[in-house]
BAMAR-121310 format. One line per 4 residues: number of its first residue (from 1); their letters; for each residue z, y, x of C-alpha. Coordinates in pm, 1 decimal, padded with zeros to 6 digits. Layout:
NUM> a> Z:Y:X ~ ...
This chain:
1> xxxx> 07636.6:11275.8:07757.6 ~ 07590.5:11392.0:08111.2 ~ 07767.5:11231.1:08389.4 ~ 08040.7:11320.3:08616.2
5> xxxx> 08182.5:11174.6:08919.8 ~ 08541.0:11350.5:09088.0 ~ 08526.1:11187.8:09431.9 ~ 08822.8:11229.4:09651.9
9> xxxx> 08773.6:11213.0:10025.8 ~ 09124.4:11165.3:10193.7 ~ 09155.3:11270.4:10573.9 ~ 09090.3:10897.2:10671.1
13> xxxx> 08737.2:10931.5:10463.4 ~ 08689.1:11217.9:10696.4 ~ 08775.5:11098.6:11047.9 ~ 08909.1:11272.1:11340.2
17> xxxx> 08773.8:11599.1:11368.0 ~ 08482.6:11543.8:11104.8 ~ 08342.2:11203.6:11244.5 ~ 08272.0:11079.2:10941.6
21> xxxx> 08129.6:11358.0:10737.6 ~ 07786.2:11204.2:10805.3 ~ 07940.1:10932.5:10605.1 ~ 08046.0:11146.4:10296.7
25> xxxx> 07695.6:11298.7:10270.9 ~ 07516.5:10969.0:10242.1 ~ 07793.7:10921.1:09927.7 ~ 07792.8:11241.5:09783.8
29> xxxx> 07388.1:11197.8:09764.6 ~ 07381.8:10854.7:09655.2 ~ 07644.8:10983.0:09411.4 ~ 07443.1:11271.1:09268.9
33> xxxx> 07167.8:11074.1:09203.2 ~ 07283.3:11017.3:08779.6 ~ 07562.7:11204.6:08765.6 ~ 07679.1:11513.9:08876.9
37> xxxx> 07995.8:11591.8:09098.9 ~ 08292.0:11731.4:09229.4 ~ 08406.9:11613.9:09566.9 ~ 08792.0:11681.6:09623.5
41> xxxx> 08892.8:11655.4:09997.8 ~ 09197.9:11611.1:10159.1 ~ 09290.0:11780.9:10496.0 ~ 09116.7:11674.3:10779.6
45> xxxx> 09251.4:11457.9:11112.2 ~ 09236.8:11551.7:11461.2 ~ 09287.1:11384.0:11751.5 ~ 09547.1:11584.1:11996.8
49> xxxx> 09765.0:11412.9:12312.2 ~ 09557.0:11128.4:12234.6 ~ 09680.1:11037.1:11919.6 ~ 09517.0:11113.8:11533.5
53> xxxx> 09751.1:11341.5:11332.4 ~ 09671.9:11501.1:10990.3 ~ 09646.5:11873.3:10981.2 ~ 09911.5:11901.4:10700.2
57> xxxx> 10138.1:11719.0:10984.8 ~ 10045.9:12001.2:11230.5 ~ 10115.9:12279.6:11020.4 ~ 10446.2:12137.0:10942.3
61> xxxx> 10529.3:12092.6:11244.3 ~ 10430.5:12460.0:11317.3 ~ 10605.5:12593.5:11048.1 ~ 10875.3:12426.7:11178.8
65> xxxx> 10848.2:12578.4:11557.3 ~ 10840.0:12934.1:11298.1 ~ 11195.1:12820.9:11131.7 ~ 11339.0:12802.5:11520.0
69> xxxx> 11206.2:13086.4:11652.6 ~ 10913.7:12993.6:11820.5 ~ 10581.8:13156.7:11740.6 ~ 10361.3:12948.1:11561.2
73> xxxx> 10021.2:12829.2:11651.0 ~ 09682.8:12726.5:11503.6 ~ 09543.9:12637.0:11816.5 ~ 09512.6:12317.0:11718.0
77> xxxx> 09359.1:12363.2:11370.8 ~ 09089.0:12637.3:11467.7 ~ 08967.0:12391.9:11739.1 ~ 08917.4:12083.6:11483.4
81> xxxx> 08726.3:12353.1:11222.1 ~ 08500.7:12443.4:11544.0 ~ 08402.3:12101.3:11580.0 ~ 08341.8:11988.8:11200.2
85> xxxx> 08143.0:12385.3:11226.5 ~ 07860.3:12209.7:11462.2 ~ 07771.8:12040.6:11136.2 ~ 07651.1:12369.0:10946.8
89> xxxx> 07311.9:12463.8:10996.0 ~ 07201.2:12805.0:11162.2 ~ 07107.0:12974.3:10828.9 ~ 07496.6:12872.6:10695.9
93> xxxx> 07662.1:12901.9:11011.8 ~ 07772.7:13292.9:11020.9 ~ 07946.9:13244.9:10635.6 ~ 08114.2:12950.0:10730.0
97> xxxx> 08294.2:13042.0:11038.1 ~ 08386.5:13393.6:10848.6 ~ 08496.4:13181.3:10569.9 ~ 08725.9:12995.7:10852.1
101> xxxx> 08875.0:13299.5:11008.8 ~ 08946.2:13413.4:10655.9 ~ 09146.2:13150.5:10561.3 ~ 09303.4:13079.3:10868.5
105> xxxx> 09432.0:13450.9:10868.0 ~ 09618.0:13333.3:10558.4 ~ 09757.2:13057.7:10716.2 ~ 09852.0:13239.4:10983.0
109> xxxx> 10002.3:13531.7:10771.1 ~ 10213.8:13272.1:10577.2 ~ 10319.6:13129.3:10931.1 ~ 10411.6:13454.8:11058.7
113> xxxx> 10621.2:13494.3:10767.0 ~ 10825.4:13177.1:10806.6 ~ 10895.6:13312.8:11180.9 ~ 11000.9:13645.1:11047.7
117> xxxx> 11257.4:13471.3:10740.1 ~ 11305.9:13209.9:10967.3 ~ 11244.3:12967.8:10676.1 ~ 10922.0:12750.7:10626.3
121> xxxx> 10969.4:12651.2:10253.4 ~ 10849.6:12770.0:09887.5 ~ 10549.2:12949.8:09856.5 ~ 10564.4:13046.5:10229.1
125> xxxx> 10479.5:12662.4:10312.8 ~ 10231.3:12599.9:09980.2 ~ 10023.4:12910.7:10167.6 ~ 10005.9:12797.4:10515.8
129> xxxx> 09908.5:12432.1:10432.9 ~ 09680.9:12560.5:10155.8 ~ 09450.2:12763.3:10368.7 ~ 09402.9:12561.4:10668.4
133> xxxx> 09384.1:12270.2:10490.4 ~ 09293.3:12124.4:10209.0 ~ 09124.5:12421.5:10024.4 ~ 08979.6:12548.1:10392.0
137> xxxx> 08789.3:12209.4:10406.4 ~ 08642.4:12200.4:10049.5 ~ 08468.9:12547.5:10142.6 ~ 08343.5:12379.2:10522.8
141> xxxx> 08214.0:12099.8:10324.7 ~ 08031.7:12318.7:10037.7 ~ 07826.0:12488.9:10351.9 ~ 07783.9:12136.0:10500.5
145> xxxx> 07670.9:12026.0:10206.1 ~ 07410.3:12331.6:10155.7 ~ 07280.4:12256.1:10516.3 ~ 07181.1:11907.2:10421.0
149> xxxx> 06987.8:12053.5:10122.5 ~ 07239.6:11976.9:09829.7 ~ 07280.6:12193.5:09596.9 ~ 07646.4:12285.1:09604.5
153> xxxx> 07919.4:12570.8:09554.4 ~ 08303.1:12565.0:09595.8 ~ 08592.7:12642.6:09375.0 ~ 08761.9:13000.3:09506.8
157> xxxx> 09166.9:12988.1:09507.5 ~ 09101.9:13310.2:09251.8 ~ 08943.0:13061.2:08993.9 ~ 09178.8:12758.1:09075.5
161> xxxx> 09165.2:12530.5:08779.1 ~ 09483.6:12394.1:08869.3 ~ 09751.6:12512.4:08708.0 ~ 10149.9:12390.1:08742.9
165> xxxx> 10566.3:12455.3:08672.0 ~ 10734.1:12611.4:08896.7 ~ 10868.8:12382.4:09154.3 ~ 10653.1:12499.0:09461.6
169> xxxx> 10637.2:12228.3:09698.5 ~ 10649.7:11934.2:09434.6 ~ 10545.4:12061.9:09137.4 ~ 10353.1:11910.8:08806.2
173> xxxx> 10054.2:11974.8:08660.5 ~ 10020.9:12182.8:08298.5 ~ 09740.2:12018.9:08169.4 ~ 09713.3:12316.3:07855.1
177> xxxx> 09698.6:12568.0:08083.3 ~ 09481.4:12424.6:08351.0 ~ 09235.1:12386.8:08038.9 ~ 09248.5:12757.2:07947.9
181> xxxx> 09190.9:12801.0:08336.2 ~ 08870.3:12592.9:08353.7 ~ 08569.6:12839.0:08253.9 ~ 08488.4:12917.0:08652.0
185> xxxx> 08474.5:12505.5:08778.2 ~ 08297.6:12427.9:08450.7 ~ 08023.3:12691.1:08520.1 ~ 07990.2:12585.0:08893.6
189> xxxx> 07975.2:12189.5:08757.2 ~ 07695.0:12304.8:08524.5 ~ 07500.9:12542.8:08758.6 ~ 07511.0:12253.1:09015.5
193> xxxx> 07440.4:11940.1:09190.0 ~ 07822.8:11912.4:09333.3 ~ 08123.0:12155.6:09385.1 ~ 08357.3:12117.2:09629.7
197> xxxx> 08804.8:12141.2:09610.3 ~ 09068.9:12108.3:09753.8 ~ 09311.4:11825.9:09668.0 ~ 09688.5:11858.1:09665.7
201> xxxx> 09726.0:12251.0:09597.2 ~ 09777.6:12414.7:09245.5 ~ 09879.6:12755.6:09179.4 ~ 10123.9:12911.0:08881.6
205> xxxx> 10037.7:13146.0:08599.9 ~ 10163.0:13399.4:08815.4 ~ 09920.5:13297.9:09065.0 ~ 10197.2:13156.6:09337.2
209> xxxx> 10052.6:12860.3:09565.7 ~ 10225.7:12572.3:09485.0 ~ 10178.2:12172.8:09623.3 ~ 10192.0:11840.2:09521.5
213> xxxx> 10379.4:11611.2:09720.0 ~ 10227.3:11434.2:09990.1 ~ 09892.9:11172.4:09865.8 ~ 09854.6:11483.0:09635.2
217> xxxx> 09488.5:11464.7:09653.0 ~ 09486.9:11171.6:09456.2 ~ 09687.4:11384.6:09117.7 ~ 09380.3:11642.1:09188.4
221> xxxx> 09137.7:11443.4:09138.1 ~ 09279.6:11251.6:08835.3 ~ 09376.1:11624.7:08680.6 ~ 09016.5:11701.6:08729.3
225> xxxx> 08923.6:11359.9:08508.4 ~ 09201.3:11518.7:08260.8 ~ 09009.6:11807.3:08231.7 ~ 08607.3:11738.8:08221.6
229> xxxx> 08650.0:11355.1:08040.6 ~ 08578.2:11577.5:07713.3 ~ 08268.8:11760.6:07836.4 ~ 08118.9:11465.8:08033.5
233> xxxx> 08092.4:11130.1:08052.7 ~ 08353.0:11138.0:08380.1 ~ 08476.6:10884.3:08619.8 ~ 08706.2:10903.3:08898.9
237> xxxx> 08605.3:10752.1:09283.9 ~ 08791.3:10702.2:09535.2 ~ 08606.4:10648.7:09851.7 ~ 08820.0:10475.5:10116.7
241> xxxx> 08767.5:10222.2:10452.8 ~ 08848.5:09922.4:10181.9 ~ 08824.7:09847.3:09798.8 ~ 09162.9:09659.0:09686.2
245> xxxx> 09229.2:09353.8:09853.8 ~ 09557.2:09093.0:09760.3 ~ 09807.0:09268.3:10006.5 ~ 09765.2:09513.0:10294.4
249> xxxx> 09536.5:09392.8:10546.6 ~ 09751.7:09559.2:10813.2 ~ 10037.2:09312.2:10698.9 ~ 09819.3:09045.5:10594.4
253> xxxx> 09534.1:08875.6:10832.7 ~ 09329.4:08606.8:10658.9 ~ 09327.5:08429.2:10308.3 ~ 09293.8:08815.3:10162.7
257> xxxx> 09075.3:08808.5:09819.8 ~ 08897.4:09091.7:09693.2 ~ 09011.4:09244.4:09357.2 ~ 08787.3:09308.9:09163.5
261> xxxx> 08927.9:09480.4:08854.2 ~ 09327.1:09610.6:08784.7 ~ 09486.0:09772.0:08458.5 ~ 09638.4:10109.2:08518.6
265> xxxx> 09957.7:09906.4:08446.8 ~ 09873.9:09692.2:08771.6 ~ 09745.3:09964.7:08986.8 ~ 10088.7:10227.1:08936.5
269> xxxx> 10262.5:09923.1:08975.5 ~ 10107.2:09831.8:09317.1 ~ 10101.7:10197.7:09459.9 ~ 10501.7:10238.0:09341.9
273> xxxx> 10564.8:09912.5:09575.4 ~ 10347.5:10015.5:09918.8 ~ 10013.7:09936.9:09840.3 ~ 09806.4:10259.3:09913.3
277> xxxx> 09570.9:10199.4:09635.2 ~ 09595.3:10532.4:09510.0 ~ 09900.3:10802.9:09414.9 ~ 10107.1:10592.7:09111.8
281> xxxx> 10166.8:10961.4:08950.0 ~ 09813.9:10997.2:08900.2 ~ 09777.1:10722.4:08678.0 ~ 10061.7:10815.8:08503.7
285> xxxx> 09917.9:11189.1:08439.4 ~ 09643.5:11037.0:08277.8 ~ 09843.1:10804.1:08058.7 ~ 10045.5:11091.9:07963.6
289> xxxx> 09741.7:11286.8:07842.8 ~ 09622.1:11020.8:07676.6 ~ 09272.3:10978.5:07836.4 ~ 09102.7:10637.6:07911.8
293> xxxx> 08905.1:10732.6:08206.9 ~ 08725.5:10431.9:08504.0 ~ 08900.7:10487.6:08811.9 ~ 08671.6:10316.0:09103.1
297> xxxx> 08795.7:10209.6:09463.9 ~ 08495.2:10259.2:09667.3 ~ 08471.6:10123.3:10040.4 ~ 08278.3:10369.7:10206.6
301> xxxx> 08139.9:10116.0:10481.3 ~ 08040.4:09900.9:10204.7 ~ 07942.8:10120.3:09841.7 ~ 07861.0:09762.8:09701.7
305> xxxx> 08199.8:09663.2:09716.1 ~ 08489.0:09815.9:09451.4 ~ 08741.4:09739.0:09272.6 ~ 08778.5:09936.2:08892.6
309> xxxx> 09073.9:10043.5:08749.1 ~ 09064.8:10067.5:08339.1 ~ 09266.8:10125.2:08084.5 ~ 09215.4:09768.2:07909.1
313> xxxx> 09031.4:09502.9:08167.8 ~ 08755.9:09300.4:08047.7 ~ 08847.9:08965.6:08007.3 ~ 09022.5:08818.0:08314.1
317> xxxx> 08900.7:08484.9:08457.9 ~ 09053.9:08361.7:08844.9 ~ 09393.1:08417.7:08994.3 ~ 09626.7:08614.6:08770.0
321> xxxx> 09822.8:08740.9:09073.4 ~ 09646.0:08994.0:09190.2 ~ 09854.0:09166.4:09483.3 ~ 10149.4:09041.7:09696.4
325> xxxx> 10329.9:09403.7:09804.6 ~ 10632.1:09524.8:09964.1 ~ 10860.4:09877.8:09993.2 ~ 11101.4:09884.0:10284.5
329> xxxx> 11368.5:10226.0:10260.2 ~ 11494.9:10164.0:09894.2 ~ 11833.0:10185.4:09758.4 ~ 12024.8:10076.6:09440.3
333> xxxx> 12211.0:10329.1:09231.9 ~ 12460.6:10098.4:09008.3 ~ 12608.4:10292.5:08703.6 ~ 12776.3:10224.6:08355.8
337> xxxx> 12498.9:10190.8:08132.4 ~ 12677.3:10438.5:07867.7 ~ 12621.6:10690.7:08109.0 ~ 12274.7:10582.9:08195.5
341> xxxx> 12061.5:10793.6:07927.2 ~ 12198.3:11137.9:08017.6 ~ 12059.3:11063.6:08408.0 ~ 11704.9:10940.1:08303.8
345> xxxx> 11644.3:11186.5:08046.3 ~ 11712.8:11451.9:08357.2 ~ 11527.5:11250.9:08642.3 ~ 11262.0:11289.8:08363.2
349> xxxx> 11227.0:11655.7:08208.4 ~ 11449.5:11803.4:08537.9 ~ 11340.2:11636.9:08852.0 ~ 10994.9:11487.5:08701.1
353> xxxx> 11119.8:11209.5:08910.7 ~ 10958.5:10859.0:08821.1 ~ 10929.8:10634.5:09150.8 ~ 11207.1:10406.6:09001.6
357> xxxx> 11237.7:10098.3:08804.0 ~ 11517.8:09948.9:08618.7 ~ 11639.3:09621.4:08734.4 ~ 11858.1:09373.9:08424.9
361> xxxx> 12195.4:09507.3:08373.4 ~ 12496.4:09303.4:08479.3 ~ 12868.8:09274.0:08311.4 ~ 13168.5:09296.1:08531.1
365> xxxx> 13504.2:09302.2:08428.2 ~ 13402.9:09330.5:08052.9 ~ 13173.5:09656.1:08135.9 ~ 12758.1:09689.4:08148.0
369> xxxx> 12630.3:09824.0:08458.0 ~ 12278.6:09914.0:08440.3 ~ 12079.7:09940.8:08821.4 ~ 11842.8:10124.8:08888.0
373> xxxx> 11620.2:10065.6:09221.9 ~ 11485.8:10380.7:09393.2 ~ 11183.6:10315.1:09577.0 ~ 11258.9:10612.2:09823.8
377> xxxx> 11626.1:10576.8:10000.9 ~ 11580.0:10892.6:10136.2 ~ 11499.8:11132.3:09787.8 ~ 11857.4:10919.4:09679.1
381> xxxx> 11995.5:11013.0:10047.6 ~ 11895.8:11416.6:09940.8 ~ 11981.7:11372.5:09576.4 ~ 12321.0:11162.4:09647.6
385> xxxx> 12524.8:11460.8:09474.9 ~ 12273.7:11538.5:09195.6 ~ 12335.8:11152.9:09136.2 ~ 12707.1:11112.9:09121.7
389> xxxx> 12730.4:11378.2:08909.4 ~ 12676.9:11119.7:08603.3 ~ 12896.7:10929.7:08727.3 ~ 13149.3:10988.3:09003.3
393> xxxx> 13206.4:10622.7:09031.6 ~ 12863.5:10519.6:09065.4 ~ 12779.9:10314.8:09348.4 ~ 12470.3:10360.8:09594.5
397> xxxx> 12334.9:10040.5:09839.7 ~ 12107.3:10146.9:10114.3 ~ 11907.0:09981.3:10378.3 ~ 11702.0:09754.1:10072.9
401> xxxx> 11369.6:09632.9:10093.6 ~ 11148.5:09478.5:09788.6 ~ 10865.7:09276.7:09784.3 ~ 10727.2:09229.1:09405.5
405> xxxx> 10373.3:09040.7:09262.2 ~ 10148.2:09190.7:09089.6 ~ 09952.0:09091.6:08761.0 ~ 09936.8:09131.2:08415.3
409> xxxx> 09909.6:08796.7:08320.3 ~ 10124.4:08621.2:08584.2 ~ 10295.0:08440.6:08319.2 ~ 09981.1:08203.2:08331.9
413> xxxx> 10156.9:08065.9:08717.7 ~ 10394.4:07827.3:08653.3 ~ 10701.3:07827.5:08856.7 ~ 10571.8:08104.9:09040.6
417> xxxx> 10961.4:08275.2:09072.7 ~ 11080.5:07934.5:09226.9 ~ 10790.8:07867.0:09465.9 ~ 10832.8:08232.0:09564.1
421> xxxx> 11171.0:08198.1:09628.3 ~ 11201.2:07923.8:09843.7 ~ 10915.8:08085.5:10049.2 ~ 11126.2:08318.4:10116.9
425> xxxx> 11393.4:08101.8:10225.5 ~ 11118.9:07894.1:10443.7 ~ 11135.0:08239.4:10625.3 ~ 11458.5:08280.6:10692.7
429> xxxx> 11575.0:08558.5:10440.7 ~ 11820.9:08622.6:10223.5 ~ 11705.4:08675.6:09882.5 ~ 12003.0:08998.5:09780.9
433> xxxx> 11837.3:08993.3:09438.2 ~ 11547.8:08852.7:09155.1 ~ 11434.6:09005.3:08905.6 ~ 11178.8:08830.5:08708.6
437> xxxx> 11058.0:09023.7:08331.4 ~ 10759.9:08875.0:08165.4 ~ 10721.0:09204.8:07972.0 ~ 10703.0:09417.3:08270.3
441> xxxx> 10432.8:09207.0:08464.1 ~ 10601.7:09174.2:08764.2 ~ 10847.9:08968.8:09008.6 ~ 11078.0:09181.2:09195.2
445> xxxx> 11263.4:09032.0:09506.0 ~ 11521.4:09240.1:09715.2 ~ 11639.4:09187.5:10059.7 ~ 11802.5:09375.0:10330.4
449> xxxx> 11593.0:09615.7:10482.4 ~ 11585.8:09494.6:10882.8 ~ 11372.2:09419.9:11158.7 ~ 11036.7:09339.9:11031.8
453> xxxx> 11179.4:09147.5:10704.7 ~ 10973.3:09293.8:10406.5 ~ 10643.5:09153.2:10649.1 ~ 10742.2:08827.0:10689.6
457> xxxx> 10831.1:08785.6:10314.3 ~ 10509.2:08926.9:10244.3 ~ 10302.7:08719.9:10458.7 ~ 10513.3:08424.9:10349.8
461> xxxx> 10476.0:08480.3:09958.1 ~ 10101.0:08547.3:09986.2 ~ 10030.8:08251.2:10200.0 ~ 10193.1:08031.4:09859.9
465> xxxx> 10008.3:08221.3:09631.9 ~ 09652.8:08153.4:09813.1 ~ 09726.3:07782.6:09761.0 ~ 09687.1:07825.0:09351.2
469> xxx> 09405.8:07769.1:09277.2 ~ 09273.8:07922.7:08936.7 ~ 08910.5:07928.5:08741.6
C-alpha cells in the first residue's frame, strides 16, 4: 500500500512573515521521498509594532474595529503575503499574487460586512479568517512549492473535503459526509507529489464557512488521517521547534528528558492539562472513528528527533512518568450526582464540549456530590447559566489551577502521590485538592490559581520526579 504523510505546519513552523518556509521545503522533500503528501498549514505570523502576532489575531482584531464602527483593514495581512510572495518564482509569480488579491477580496468582503451589521460573528467571521488565512496560505505554499520543482496542487474551498454541523465558529467534523466529499483531494493526492490545505476551516452541506476553534489545524489534519487511513498506508506529522519533552521547556530549564513514545491516552491527557503537544480533540476524533493511525512529533531543527503517538505503545522500558503539566484558569462545578447524567449527556451531543474531567464524588450531609473540573474558567464564566440550569443550587469555584502527571503505567512509582505532595508543600502551596485514580493514569493536584503558583509546583514536582531513577 502506498504511503501517505498529512503534515501540519502551524504559524510557529512558518515564522514571521515566511522565515521559515525554506525550512518546510527541505521537510516536505525529505517527506516525499516514500510517501506521498498533504501539507496542512496554519495561518502565518507577522511581525508588526515590533512584536509577532498570528494573522487569525489580526483579523480578529479587525473584525472587531468593523463591530465598532471603524473600517477595517488588511494592511497588515497584504504586506506579510508580499513578503512570503518573494519566494515564488517568476514563471508562478503573476497566479500567485492574483490568487492573493482574490482571496483577500473575500476577506475583505466578509469584513466589510461585519462593519455594515456591525457584528463580526457566524459565517461573517469563518469567511474573513478563512481567506486570509489559513486556506490563503495553503494556495501561497502550493506555488512555492511548484517554484522549487515539486510537484504540487492545492485543495479549492469549492472541493473542501471538510465537512461539519452547524455551529459556525466551533463546529465538529461529519466524518460520513466529509467521505462522500473526498473524490477532488483524493484525485489531487493521486495525480501528485503533495497537495496543499488549509487547517482549521470546514464548510457545511450547504456550503457555509465554518471554523474550528482555535489549534484547529491540528483536528484538520487528524480528519484528513480519518479519511485517507483506508486508501493508504497514512500517518500523521506534526512538525514543530521540539518533539515532546517531560514538561514545557518554557516552565522547565534543565533535567528535561525526551519522550520518546506516548499512548493516545497519554497524549489527550497532556494537551487537556497545558502541554501543547497537539489539539486533545484530535485524538479524540480519531478514537471516535475508530482508526489506529501513528501520530509523529517532528522537531523541525532536528527531523532525527520525535516522539510517536500510537494507539497501543510497544513495550515500555524507563521512567513511567512521562510528563509533569499544569492548567492555570480552571474552575469546579459541584452538583448532586442524581442530576449529573442529564448535564453530561448535553455537554456531549449539545455543546460537543469535552475539556473536562470528573474528579471522586464527595458525601455531605447524607447527599453525593459529583465535581466536575473545567479546564477553561472562562467557557464555565460564558456557560454559567447553561450550567445552573441542572441544577440551580450547583456551586461554581473559580480562580483554580491543576498540575497533574502523566503516564500510563505510573502505578509502577511508589509513593509517587506522597512525594508529590510534600513537594508541593516544600514550595509553599496549598494543596485545595488530590485526586489520585489508578484507572485513569493520572495524578491530579489543585491549587489556587495566583501569582506564578501552577510554575513553581511544576518545577517543584518535576525536579522529584527526575530523581527516580528507572531501567
Amino acid at each position: 500500500m502506498t504511503k501517505l504523510v498529512v503534515a501540519k505546519f502551524g504559524g510557529s513552523a512558518i515564522g514571521s512573515d515566511g522565515m521559515l518556509i525554506p525550512e518546510i521545503i527541505n521537510r516536505i522533500n525529505n517527506l516525499k521521498k516514500d510517501s506521498k503528501v498533504i501539507a496542512v498549514f496554519s495561518a502565518p505570523l507577522t511581525t508588526h509594532n515590533g512584536k509577532t502576532r498570528s494573522l487569525t489575531d489580526v483579523i480578529l482584531e479587525q473584525g472587531k474595529n468593523a463591530e465598532n464602527g471603524q473600517s477595517p483593514s488588511l494592511d497588515i495581512v497584504k504586506s506579510t503575503y508580499d513578503k512570503i510572495l518573494q519566494l515564488v518564482n517568476p514563471e508562478n509569480m503573476e497566479a500567485c499574487k492574483n490568487t492573493i488579491d482574490l482571496n483577500l477580496k473575500k476577506a475583505s468582503k466578509a469584513l466589510d460586512d461585519a462593519l455594515n451589521a456591525k457584528e463580526f460573528v457566524d459565517e461573517v467571521r469563518s469567511r474573513a479568517l478563512a481567506f486570509s488565512g489559513e486556506i490563503l496560505m495553503s494556495h501561497v505554499m502550493n506555488y512555492v512549492l511548484k517554484s522549487n520543482g515539486i510537484k504540487s496542487d492545492s485543495v479549492d474551498f469549492d472541493d473542501w473535503p471538510i465537512i461539519t454541523d452547524n455551529n459556525i465558529e466551533s463546529t465538529n467534523f461529519l466524518a460520513s459526509k466529509s467521505r462522500e466529499n473526498m473524490d477532488k483531494i483524493a484525485l489531487l493526492v493521486e495525480q501528485n507529489d503533495v497537495v496543499t490545505m488549509g487547517g482549521f476551516i470546514g464548510k457545511t452541506i450547504k456550503n457555509v464557512t465554518t471554523t474550528y476553534e482555535r489549534g484547529g489545524s491540528d483536528r484538520t489534519a487528524a480528519d484528513l488521517g480519518i479519511l485517507f487511513h483506508k486508501i493508504y498506508e497514512t500517518s500523521i506529522d506534526f512538525e514543530k521547534d521540539s518533539a515532546v519533552v517531560s514538561a514545557d521547556p518554557k516552565i522547565v530549564e534543565s533535567n528535561l528528558s525526551q519522550v520518546l513514545q506516548l499512548s493516545y491516552n497519554e497524549a489527550r491527557l497532556a494537551g487537556m492539562f497545558g502541554m501543547k503537544i497537539l489539539d486533545p480533540i484530535a485524538i479524540k476524533e480519531i478514537v471516535e472513528n475508530g482508526v489506529d493511525i501513528p501520530i509523529i512529533i517532528t522537531n523541525m531543527n532536528d527531523p532525527e528527533k520525535t516522539t510517536t503517538i500510537k494507539r497501543v505503545l510497544d513495550e515500555q522500558k524507563g521512567h513511567p512518568i512521562k510528563i509533569v503539566t499544569g492548567k492555570e484558569n480552571c474552575a469546579i462545578f459541584r452538583i448532586e450526582t442524581n442530576l449529573i447524567q442529564k448535564l453530561l449527556t448535553s455537554l456531549e451531543k449539545d455543546k460537543r464540549y469535552s475539556e473536562f474531567v470528573m474528579l471522586s464524588p464527595f458525601t455531605k450531609d447524607g447527599i453525593e456530590f459529583s465535581r466536575i473540573l473545567f479546564l477553561d474558567g472562562d467557557y464555565v464564566k460564558r456557560n454559567e447559566k447553561y450550567l445552573l440550569g441542572f441544577d440551580s443550587l450547583a456551586t461554581i469555584t473559580y480562580n483554580r489551577g491543576v498540575i497533574t502527571l502523566i503516564g500510563d503505567e505510573m502505578w509502577r512509582v511508589q509513593q509517587v502521590a506522597s512525594r508529590t505532595s510534600a513537594k508541593i508543600g516544600d514550595a509553599g502551596l496549598n494543596i485545595l485538592n488530590m485526586d489520585a485514580q489508578e484507572e485513569t493514569s493520572r495524578i491530579i493536584i489543585v491549587v489556587e490559581d495566583a501569582d506564578d503558583n501552577i510554575r513553581k509546583a511544576i518545577k517543584a514536582i518535576h525536579q522529584e520526579i527526575s530523581k527516580i531513577n528507572f531501567i
